[in-house]
Steps between C-alpha positions, in 0.01 A plus 500: 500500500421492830566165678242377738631398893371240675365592863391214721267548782498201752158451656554212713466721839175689372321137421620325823341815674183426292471176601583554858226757544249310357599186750432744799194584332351126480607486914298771576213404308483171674492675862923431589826402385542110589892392459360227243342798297817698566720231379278412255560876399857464509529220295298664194693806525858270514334333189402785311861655560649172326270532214578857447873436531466224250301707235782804551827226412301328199688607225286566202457290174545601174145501469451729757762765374311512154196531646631820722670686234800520708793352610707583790866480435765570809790725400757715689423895480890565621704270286617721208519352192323225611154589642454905656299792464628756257469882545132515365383207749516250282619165512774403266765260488638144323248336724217747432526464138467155511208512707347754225536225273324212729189742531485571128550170412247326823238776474472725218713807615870615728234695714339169622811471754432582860861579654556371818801675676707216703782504648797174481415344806094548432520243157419195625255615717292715291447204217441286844188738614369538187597898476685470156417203231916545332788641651707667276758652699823392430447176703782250476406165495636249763415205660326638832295745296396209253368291819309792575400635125446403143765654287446539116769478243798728533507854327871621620793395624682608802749488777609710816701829466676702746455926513774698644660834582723599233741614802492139649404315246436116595619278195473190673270347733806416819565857519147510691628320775393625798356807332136592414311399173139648489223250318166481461281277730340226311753505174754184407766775624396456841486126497841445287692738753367370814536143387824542370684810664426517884801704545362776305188763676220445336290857546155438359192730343144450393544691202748550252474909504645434834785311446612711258413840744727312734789436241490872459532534802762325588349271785620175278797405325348389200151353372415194286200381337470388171799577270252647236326770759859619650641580171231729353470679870889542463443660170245705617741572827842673376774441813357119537667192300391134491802320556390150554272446203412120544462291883331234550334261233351589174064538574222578307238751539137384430138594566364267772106469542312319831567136575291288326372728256551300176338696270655813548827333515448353181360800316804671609732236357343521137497837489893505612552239224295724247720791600739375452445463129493877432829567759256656720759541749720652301312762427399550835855527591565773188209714674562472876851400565743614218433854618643450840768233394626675157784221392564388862284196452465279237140440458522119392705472868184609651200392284317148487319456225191179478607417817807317407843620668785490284 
């Protein structure tokens, strides 16, 4: 199956042009440009430019998505298991599969999903402008993002982890004192380290691919971001060990949708509950994860089932 990706084309610039043109247009016609006409001009085109910027950040009802056919869900392409683009181009991951489900179970059919590539520090403010209608992306819920967001009900369960050089491997969090832990801009890694660890160098990356290029690389001590992510790349990585497995406080990972948008939200939260009922995630977990983990992880250490954490 080939997975359809979202491409969005901003035409703010081409209908401010528009409008602009056809202002000089109405001066000329009249016999001269008079500064009342001219800031007459102004103000429409200021106007339109606020309506168009409104329309582009409305996030878009549940009505709205059925009528479409679609649904664009946000999801990493570079966070293997998690969200990323297999060999064949195609999206795969715990995330993905999940989203599969949404579109089958919204609109009739998995190939209903539009996949909008985002990165962690473009969550927020994709479901802001309207370019996504869910995130799924591993997105941690906290307290900032909730002022910002509406989160669903939990589907996982997760803390921070730490990724190492087998040669110097870092087993707890002091012996980064002073040395350098890569992160990812936008993650809780970022925010739990510089909150809580100023003595430690914080260097940071857009995108997880390169974090982990420069963990290879050597230009960092060590990386963290979410326990669950560090251990499969270890796996996948011989000559790397986690060796801090749990900082920080125990989060949950959720689908958030716009601010505001009710329906959606609760749409979402029935058909969590409903999944629930069958161990959706479970399965999921079985499909997507247990290859990469084997018997590192427990799945029931991971997994959220209805919505409820245990």
């Amino acid at each position: 199956m080939k997975n359809k990706i979202l491409k969005t084309l901003l035409l703010t610039g081409l209908t401010v042009g528009l409008l602009t043109g056809c202002g000089k247009g109405s001066n000329q016609a009249a016999g001269g440009t008079e500064p009342a006409q001219a800031a007459g001009n102004e103000a429409v085109v200021q106007e339109t430019e606020a309506q168009t910027e409104e329309a582009a950040s409305a996030g878009r009802s549940l009505e709205e998505i059925k009528a479409s056919g679609t649904i664009r869900i946000g999801v990493f392409s570079d966070k293997n298991p998690f969200g990323y683009v297999d060999a064949n181009g195609e999206v795969q991951g715990y995330d993905v599969y999940f989203a599969k489900r949404i579109g089958q179970d919204l609109l009739g059919s998995e190939e209903s999903v539009e996949y909008v590539f985002v990165e962690a520090a473009n969550r927020v403010e994709y479901l802001q402008s309207g370019k996504v209608d869910i995130i799924l992306a591993n997105f941690t819920v906290t307290e900032e993002r909730a002022e910002k967001v509406d989160f669903a009900l939990p589907y996982m369960k997760v803390a921070l982890g730490v990724v190492s050089n087998e040669a110097a491997p870092v087993t707890e969090v002091e012996q980064l004192n002073g040395k350098t832990l890569i992160v990812v801009k936008g993650t809780t890694a970022e925010s739990y380290f510089g909150e809580n660890h100023p003595e430690i160098n914080l260097l940071k990356f857009d995108e997880y691919q390169e974090a982990y290029d420069a963990l290879l690389d050597g230009r960092g001590d060590a990386f963290s971001t979410d326990n669950t992510e560090v251990l499969a790349w270890a796996l996948q990585n011989p000559g790397f060990t986690v060796g801090v497995e749990s900082v920080g406080s125990l989060d949950t990972i959720a689908p958030a949708v716009q601010k505001g948008n009710t329906q959606l939200l609760n749409w979402l939260n029935e058909e969590i509950q409903a999944l629930g009922e069958e161990q959706f995630f479970h399965k999921n977990f079985d499909e997507t994860l247990a290859p990469v983990y084997g018997t590192a992880v427990d799945a029931d250490n991971l997994v959220v089932e209805g919505g409820v954490v245990e």
